[in-house]
N, C-alpha and C positions, 0 to 999 in steps of 0.2 A: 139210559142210552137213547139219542133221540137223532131222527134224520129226518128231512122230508125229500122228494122223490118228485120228478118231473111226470104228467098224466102219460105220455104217449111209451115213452123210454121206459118208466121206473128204474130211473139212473137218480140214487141221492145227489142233491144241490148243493144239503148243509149235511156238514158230519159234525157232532160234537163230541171232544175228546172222551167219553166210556163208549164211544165205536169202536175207536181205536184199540182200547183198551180191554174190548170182548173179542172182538174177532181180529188182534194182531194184524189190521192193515187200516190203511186211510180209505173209507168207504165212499170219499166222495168221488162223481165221477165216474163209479165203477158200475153195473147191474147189479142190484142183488142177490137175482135169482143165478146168480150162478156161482155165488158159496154155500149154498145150498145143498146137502150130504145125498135126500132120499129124491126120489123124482117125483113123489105123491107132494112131500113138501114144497118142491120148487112151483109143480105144476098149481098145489092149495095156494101159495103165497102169489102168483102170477094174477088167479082168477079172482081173489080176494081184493087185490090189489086195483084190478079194474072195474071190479062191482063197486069199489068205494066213489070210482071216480065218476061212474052212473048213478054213484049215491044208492045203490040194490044191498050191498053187505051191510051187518049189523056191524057196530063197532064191538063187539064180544070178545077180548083178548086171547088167540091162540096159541097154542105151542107146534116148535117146528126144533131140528137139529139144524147146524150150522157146522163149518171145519173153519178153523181157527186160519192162519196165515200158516203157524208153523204144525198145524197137522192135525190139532186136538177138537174135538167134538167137542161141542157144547148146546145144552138145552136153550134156548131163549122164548120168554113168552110174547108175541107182539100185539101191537093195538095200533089201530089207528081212526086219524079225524080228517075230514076236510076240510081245507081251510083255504083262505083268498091270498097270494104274495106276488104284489108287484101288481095287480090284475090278472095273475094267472092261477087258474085251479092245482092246487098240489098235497099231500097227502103228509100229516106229520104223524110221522110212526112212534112210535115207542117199543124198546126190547131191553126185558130182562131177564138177566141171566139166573135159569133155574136150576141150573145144573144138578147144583149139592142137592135140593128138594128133589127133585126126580132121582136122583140117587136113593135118599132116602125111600121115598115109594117104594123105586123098584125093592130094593131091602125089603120095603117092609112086605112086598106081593109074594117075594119068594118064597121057599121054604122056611119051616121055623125053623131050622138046622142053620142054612145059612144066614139068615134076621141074627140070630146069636150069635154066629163068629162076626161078624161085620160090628155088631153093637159090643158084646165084651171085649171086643179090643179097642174101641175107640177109646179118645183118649179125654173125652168128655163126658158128663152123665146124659144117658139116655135115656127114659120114659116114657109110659103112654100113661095114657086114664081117659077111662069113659066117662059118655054122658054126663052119670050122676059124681063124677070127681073123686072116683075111686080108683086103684095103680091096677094097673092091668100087668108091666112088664116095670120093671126094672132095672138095670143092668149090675156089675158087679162092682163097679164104680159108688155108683149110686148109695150101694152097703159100706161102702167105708167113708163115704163122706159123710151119711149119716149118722152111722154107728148102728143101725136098725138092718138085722136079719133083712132077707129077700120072703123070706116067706112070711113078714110081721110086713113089711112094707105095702105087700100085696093085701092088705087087708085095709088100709087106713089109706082116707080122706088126704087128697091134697095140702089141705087147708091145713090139715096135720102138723105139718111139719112146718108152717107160716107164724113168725112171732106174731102175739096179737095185733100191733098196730099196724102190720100187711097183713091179715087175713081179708080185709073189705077187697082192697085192690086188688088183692089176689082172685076172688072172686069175680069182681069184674071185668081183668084178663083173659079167666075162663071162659067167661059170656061171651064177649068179645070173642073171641077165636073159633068157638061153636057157628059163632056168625056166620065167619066168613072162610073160605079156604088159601082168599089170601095172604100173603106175609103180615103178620104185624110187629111193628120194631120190640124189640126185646127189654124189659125192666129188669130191675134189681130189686132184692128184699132179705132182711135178717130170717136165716134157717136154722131152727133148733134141732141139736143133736140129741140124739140118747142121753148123752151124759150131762146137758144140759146147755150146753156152750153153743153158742151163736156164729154163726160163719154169714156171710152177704155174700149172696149166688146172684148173679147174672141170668136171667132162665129168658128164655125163646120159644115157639111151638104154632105148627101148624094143622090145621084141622086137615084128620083121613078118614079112610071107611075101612071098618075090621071087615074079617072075611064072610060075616055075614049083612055087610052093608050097615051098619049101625057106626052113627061117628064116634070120634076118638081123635085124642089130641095125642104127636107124637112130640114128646118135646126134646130139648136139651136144658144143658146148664152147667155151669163154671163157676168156681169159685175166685172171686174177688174182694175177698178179705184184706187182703195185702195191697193189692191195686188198690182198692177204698181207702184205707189209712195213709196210704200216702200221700193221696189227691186230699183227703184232708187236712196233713199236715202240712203240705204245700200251700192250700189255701190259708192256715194260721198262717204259716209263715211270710203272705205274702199283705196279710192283713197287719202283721206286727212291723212288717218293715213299711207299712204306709201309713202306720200310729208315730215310729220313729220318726220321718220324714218329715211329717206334719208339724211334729216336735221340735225339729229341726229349725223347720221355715220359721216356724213362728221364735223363736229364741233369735234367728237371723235378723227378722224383721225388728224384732224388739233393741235389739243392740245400739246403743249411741250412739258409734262409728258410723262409716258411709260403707255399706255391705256390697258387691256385685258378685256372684257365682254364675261359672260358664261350660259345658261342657267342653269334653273333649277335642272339638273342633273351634271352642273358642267364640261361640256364641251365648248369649245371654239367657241363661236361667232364673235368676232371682235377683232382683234389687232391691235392700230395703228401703222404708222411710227416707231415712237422713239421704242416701244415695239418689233417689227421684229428685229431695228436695235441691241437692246439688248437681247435678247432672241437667234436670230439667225432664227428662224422662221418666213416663209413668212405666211401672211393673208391668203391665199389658202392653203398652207401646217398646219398649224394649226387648223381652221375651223375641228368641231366636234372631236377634242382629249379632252382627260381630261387634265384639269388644269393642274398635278403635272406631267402632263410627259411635256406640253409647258414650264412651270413656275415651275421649280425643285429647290427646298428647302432643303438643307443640313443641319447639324450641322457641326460647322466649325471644333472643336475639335476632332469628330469622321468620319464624311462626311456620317453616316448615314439621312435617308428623316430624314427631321422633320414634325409636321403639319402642314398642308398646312390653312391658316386663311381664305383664299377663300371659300376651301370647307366646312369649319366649320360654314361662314358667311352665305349658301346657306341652313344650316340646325338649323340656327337664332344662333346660337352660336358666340361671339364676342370671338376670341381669336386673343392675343398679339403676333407675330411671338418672341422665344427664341434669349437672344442676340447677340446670337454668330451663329445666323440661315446667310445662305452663300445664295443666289441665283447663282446657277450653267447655265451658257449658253445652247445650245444644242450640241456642243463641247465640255462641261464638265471643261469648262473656269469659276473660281466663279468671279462674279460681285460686 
């Protein structure tokens, strides 16, 4: 979501549509600081906002609450830069919506009583592991997607449960996210079960601190086993019908006849050989014209068009081209 903001107002100039789209209204135009929930927030976001345009704030991405149009709170983190438009000093923000992750935290700051009703009932696997990439928590989901006990889960390595050709990347993942506390986009990878069978999970995870300040990754994951065969099915399928096709053309082009194929509206798709050499028209030069300007139909007695049977056949109509109907070259040469 990105806006920027006039120096004196902090009224956005430009709204681009995940404005819209986070806080349920067109932000431009409007102050910001006054969708603003807390009055700590409004007053941080006000002061923050003027030290940028003195160039005194750090550009260090903040968190602040916001109320939506239709009533709902949400987290957002902002950032911003200054920048030059038009000649005039202005500020381009950026806010993401953290909602779900602060959710998450808060769960996880809570009680363990409540971390466990919140996580055994989601409807996704839940997870931590520390540092050294070992399960700290995980949920009762987690036990039946693997087939592995909760109390056998909690003993074993991440990487564990990672076919060997993602174990590297899986690793690397973990590094990565130890990094940083930011988001980072979510991979896929084949997970071995107990019983030996293979599933492709979807996993996600963001870097926390357990209650004694030691990091910890809290993650998720979903299984897309089903969604994976498909998209790969879909991809043969759309591989074989561009083997046929190819098959096609080429069998068209090869044919002795004079070939023209058009689509549905009656423009030019494919002309073979013989077709070019009669017509006068190359395959590149005719590609998307209308039929009656490639393939021009006179009457020979007047040399007005006559109907074109191409186009008539395109709108189910069978007509018989007139006898004395001329096909004229693209030199105006009849054939």
């Amino acid at each position: 979501m990105l806006s920027t903001s006039r120096v004196k107002t902090c009224t956005p100039i430009i709204s681009w549509p995940p404005c819209v789209s986070t806080t349920g209204r067109n932000c431009r135009g409007c102050r910001f600081s006054r969708w603003r929930t807390r009055t700590e927030d409004r007053d941080l976001t006000i002061r923050r906002t003027r030290a940028r345009f003195d160039k005194e704030a750090p550009s260090t991405p903040y968190d602040v609450k916001i109320v939506t149009k239709n009533g709902n709170v949400k987290w957002v983190e902002l950032c911003a830069q200054n920048l030059e438009l038009h000649g005039k000093s202005v500020i381009l923000g950026t806010a993401v919506d953290i909602t779900a992750r602060k959710k998450s935290e808060a769960a996880l700051n809570c009680s363990e009583e409540r971390f466990r009703a919140f996580t055994e009932n989601s409807p996704v696997m839940i997870y931590t592991y520390d540092s050294r990439g070992y399960f700290t928590y995980a949920n009762k989901l987690c036990e039946k997607a693997t087939g592995y006990a909760r109390e056998n889960l909690l003993k074993m390595h991440f990487s564990a449960l990672l076919d060997d050709a993602d174990k590297e990347i899986g690793r690397q993942q973990a590094v990565a996210r130890f990094a940083t506390s930011e988001q980072i986009p979510s991979w896929d990878c084949l997970i071995c079960r107990k019983d030996g069978t293979r599933r492709r999970w979807e996993l996600s995870g963001i870097r926390l601190e357990d209650d004694h300040g030691e990091p910890m990754i809290l993650g998720n994951a979903i299984d897309i086993t089903d969604r994976f065969a498909a998209e790969q099915a879909l991809k043969k399928t759309k591989l074989s019908l561009r083997d046929e096709q190819e098959q096609l053309l080429t069998t068209l082009r090869s044919i002795g006849d004079a070939v023209v194929t058009t689509d549905l509206e009656g423009r030019v798709v494919l002309l073979n050989r013989v077709a070019e050499k009669l017509t006068g028209w190359s395959q590149n030069e005719a590609r998307g014209r209308r039929i009656g300007e490639v393939l021009e139909l006179v009457r020979g007695h007047s040399a007005e068009n006559a109907a074109h049977p191409l186009a008539q056949a395109i709108q189910g109509v069978v007509l018989e081209p007139e006898e004395d109907t001329i096909l004229r070259s693209r030199r105006g040469q009849p054939l």
